[in-house]
N, C-alpha and C positions, 0 to 999 in steps of 0.2 A: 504494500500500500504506500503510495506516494506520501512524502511530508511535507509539509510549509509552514513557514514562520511568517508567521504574519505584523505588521506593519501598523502604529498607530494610524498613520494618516487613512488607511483603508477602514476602518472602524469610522473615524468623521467623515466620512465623506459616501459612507452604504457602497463602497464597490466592493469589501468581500462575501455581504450579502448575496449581491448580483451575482458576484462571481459563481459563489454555490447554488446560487438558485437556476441559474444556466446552463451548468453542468460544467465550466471551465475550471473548478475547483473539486477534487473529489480523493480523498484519503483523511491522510491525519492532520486538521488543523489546530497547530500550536501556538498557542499570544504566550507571549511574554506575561510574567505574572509582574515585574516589574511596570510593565505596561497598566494590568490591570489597577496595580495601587496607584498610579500617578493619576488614574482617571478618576477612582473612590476617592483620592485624598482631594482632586478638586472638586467632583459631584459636593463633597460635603459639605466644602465651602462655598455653593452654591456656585459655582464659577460657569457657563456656560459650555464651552468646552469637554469638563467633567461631564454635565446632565448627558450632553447629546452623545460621547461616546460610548458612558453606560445602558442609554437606552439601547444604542445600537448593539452591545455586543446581548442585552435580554430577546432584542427581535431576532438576534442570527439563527440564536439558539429555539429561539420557537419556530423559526421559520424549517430549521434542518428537522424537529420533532411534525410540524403539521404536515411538512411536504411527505414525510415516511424515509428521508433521508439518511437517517441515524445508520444504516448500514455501509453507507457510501462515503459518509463524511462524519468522522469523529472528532469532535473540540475539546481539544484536552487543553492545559494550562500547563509549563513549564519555566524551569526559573535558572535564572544566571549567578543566582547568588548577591544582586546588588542590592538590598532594599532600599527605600526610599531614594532611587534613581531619578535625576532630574531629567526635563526631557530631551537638554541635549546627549545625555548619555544613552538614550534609546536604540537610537538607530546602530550606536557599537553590539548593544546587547542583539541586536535582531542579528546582527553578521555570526557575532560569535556562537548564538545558539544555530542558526544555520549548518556552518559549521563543523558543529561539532555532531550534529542529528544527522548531516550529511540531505538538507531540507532545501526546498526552494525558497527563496527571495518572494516574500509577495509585499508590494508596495505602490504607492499613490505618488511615492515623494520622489522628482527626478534623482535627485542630488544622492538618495540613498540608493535608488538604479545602481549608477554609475557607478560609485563606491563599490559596490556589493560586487560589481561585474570585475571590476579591475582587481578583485580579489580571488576572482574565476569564481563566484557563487554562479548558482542557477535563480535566474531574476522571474519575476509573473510580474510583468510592469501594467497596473489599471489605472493608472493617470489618465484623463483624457481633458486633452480641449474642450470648453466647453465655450460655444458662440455666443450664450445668453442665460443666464440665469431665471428660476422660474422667478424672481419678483419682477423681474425686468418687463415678462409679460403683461402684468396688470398696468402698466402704465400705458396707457393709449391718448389722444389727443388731449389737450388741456389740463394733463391730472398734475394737480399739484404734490399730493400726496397718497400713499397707500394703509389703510387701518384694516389690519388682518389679525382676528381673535377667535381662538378657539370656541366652537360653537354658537357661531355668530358670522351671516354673511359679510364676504365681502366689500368693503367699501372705499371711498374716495374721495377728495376734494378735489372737483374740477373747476377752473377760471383761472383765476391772477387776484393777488395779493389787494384784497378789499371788494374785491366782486367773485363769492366763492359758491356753490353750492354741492352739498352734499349726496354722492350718487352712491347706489348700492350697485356692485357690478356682476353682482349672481345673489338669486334667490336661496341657494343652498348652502347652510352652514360649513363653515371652516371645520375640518376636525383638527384633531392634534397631530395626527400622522400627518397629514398636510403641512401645517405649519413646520413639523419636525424636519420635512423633506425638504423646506424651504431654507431653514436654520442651518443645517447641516452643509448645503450649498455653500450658501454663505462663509461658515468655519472652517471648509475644507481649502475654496478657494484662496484665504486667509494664510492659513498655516502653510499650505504650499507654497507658498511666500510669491503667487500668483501680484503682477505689480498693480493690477486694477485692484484689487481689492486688500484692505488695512483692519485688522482689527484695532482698532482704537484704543478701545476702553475694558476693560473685563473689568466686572464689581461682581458679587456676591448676586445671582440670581438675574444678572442684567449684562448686559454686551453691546458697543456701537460701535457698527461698523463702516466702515467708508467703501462702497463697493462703485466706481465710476464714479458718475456724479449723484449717487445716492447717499443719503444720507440716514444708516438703517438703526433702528433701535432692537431692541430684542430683550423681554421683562419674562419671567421665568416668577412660576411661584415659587416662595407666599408672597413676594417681591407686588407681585400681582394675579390678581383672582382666575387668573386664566393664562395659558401660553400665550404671548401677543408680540408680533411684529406690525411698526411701521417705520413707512419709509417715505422721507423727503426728497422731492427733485424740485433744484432752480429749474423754473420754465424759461426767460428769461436772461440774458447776460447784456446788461445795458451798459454803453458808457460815461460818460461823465459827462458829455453832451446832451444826452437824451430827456436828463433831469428837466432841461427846459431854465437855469439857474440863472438870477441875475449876476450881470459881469463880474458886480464887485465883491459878489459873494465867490466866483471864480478864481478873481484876482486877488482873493486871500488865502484861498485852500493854497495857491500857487506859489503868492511871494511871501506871506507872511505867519499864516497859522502851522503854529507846532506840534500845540497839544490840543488835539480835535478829539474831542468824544461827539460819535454818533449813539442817539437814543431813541428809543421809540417801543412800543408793546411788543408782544411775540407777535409774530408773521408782519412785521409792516415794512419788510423790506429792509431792515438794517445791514444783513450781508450783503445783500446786493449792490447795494451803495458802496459799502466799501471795498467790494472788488472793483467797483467803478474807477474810485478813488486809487486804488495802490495801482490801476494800470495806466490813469492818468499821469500819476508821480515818473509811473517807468518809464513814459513817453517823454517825458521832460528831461529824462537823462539823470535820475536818481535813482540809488540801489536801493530796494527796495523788498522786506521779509515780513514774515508772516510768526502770529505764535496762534496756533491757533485747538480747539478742543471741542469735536473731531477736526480734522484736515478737512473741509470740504467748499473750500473757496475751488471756482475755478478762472485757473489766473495762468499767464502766461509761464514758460518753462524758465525764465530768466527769474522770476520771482520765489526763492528758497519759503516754504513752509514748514516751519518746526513745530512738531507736536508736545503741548503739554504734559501728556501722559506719558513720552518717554524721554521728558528731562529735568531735573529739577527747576524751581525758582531760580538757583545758582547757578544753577548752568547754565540756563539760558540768558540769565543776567551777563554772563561771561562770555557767552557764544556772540550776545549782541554789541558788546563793549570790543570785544579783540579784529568782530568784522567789521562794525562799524560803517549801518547804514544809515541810509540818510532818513527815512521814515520804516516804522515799525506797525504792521498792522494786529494789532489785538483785539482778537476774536470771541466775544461775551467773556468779561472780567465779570466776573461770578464772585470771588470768596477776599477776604484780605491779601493773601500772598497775591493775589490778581493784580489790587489795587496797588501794592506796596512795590510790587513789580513794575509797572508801568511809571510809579513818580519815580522810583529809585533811573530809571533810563532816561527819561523828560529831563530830571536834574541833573543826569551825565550830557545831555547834549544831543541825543538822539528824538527826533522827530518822532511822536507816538500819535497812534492814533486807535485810540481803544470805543471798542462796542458795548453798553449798556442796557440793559432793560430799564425800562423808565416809563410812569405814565401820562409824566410829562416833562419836559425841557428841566426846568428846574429841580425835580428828582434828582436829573442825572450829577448834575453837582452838587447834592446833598448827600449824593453816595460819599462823594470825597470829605465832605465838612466833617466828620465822627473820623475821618481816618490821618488825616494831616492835620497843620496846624493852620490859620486862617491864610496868616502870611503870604504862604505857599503858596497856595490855591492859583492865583492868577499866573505863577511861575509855572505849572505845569498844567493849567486846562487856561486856553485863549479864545478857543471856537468852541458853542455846543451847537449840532444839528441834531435836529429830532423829526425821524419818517413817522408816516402813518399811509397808510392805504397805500404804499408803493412810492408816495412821494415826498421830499422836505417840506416839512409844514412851517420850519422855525428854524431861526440862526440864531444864537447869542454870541456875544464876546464879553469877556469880561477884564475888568481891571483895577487897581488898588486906587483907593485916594485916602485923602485925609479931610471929613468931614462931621457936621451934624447927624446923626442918621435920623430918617426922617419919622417924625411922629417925638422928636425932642426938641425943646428951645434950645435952654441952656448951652451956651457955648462950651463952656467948661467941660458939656459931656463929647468935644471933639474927641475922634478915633480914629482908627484905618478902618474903611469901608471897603468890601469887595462891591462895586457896582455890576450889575448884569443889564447888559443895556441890547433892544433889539436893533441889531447890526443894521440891517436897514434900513428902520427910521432914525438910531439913533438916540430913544427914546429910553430910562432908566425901569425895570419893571420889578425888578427885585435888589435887594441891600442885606450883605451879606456881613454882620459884625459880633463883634463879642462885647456884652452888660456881663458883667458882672464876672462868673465862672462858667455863662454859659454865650452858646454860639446862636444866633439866633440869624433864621434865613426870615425876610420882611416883605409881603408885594406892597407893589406901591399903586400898581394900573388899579382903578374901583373895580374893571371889569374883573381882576382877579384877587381880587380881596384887599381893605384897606387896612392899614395898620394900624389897630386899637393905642391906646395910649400904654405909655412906658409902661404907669402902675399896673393898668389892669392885664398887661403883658407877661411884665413878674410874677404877678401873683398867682396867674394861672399856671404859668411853668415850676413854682413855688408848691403851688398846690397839687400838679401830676408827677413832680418825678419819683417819686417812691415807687409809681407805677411804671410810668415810660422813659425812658432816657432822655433829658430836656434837647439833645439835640435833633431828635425824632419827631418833637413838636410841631407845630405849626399853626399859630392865632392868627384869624382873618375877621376882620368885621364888614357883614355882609351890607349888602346893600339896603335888607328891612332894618337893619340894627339890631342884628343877632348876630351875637360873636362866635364865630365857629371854630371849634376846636378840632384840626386834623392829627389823626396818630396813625402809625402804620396799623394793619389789620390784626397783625398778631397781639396789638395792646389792647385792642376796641374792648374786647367784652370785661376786661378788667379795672377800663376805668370808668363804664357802665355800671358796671356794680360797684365799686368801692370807692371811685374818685365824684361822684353824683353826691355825694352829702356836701363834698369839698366847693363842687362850682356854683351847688343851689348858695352855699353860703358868700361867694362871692357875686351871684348875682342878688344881696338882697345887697350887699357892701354896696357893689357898685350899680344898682338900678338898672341890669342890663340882663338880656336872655341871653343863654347858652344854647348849642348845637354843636353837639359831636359827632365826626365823621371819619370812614376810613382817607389815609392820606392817599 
């Protein structure tokens, strides 16, 4: 009876399934048992990879028991003696058991082919090209995106960014084998170190992958209620022209802004823009890189893309410093090290231009206020642009002075002021300073809230921070003469219930109604 050692990369990818179910496999098939713990030790960690190689090697096994196989094709387990084998060690173990069982080579992976060959083993090579991946299918005219869940049809977002609706594109539920055959694709292409396609990210129960220009997510219970793949495509590659942007809003991305944060909601087109932006820069004859988390700008070959997930903060601090571009595009600054990243380069000298979630303009530099000092601020954000529905709704610039802020007489209480003024008209809409120990962001337009007076300013930020962090805040006095208290969402129901004794009693103090809202 013929023997074969088998090969992780055949286990992700179902081709020693086929192969057995075919008939092109038929004796004794041997896995590495080192194989099998590197799969159980990441199944357990929920790792994706793990899930899907365990499942496959429980289908092999059912499938050889239901076909009546069990006579033809035996799956035994044998061992090298390595435990806890990493996975670059795998592919020696499969040579060596080879080898020494006097077994064929069976594998997915080129690289181990050729190895194995040059060794004079006997190879079973089932790699094959593949033209298209099944997600690839679902994507037909207009689909922005793919929403694929087990036991759940089909579905999609077809249009463009602000004009979208929702299509189902089969009445028949997803099963899990489905999805599973789709996931597997994906982690095979992956690991075979296939150059279209990047695993990203691996977390505990979740996986992003960059397959082309998709953009694939992959959630794995308990993570989520069900197996679920979706996947993003830019429809779209606009350039810098196409925004339709007044000159001089042009003529400062070009000669003078450095530190640009683009902001706007989920889906309003923020990447897109700033691929705009970093191939507008290239055309001007600036170098120009990428940090981005997944990889899924698409941007000319001359533009390096460094991935977050395979460098540190300090490396890439270091990578940016020694190459020494002229602008830096950063891709959804998410968590502090994001932010702390991008001022630590802004104040080396390097041109940044980081992406935001924000639900409006002013948000986005309030991300920065709790993390720098006020000072700064204008030394490293100059331009804020904030999309919505695909296009720039807003330009700010900001800058430092030394003034009254407004809603004070007293001269006495002069300070440094960050002004945010709309670049366009010119016009001052926010005042950006420090009362007291705290930082306080102020509108000044009526249409977007006025500034209550100093005291009853204090007093409110006096009376919530035990709750919210005073620089989380946000008093507006509305246009009926209700002063509104904004906090992010995560404070609402805490100063609902226990900051409500605190405002009833400043509104008897100061004869004024209250209204609180999420920020």
């Amino acid at each position: 009876m013929a023997k074969y050692v088998v090969d992780i990369s055949t286990l992700l990818d179902g081709s020693l399934k086929e192969a057995v179910i075919s008939g092109a496999v038929r004796g004794s098939v041997l896995v590495p048992e080192e194989a099998l713990d590197y799969l159980e030790r990441l199944a357990r960690q929920g790792d994706g990879v793990g899930l899907i190689g365990m499942e496959e090697l429980r289908d092999l096994r059912s499938a050889i028991e239901k076909l009546g196989l069990g006579d033809l094709v035996k799956l035994e387990f044998i061992t090298a003696g390595r435990r806890g084998a990493e996975p670059d060690e795998l592919p020696s173990i499969v040579r060596r058991l080879a080898k020494e069982n006097g077994a064929v080579v069976v594998t997915s992976d080129p690289f181990l082919r050729d190895s194995a060959a040059a060794m004079g083993l006997e190879v079973l090579y089932l790699g094959r090209e593949r033209q298209s991946l099944t997600i690839e299918k679902f994507f037909g005219k207009d689909v922005m995106s793919v929403h694929l869940k087990e036991g759940v049809p089909p579905q999609a977002k077809a249009g463009r960014p602000g004009s979208w609706r929702l299509v189902r594109l089969s009445d028949e539920p997803m099963t899990r084998q489905q999805l599973e055959v789709i996931a597997r694709e994906l982690v095979s292409e992956a690991v075979r170190g296939s150059g279209a396609t990047k695993l990203e990210i691996r977390r505990p129960h979740s996986m992003i992958i960059q397959h082309k220009d998709l953009r694939i997510v992959v959630t794995f219970p308990p993570v989520s209620d069900g197996l679920e793949i979706t996947a993003v495509k830019p429809l779209v590659k606009r350039r810098l022209e196409d925004y339709g942007l007044d000159p001089k809003i042009v003529d400062r991305l070009e000669k003078s802004a450095e530190g640009i944060l683009i902001s706007g909601p989920p889906g309003a087109g923020k990447t897109t823009f700033a691929q705009a932006l970093a191939e507008f820069y290239l055309s001007k004859g600036r170098i120009v890189k990428t940090i981005e988390s997944p990889r899924d700008m698409v941007l000319d070959r001359a533009i390096t893309q460094l991935s977050k997930n395979y460098a540190t903060s300090e490396e890439l601090h270091d990578l940016l410093l020694l190459s020494r571009p002229d602008y830096t595009i950063f891709d959804e600054m998410r968590d502090t090290a994001d932010f702390q990243l991008y001022v630590d380069l802004r104040l080396a000298g390097v041109g940044m231009v980081g992406v935001v979630h924000a639900t409006s303009p002013i948000d986005a530099v309030q991300r920065f206020v709790r993390r720098v000092e006020l000072g700064m601020i204008p030394s490293i954000i100059d331009t804020v642009i904030f999309m919505k529905d695909g296009e720039v709704k807003k330009v700010y610039s900001l800058a430092m002075t030394v003034k009254v802020p407004a809603g004070m007489r007293e001269e006495d209480l002069s300070r440094p002021v960050v002004v945010v003024k709309d670049f366009l008209t010119g016009e001052p809409e926010f005042e950006i300073y420090v009362f007291g120990e705290e930082t306080f962001v102020v509108p000044l337009k009526r249409g977007e809230g006025r500034a209550p007076s100093k005291k009853l300013y204090s007093a409110v930020i006096s009376a919530l921070k035990r709750y919210v962090p005073p620089q989380e805040i946000r008093v507006e006095e509305g246009e009926d003469g209700v002063v509104v208290v904004k906090v992010p969402e995560e404070y609402l129901s805490v100063v609902v219930s226990r900051g409500v004794n605190k405002l009833e009693k400043l509104r008897r103090r100061f004869a004024v109604d209250f209204r609180v809202e999420p920020l």
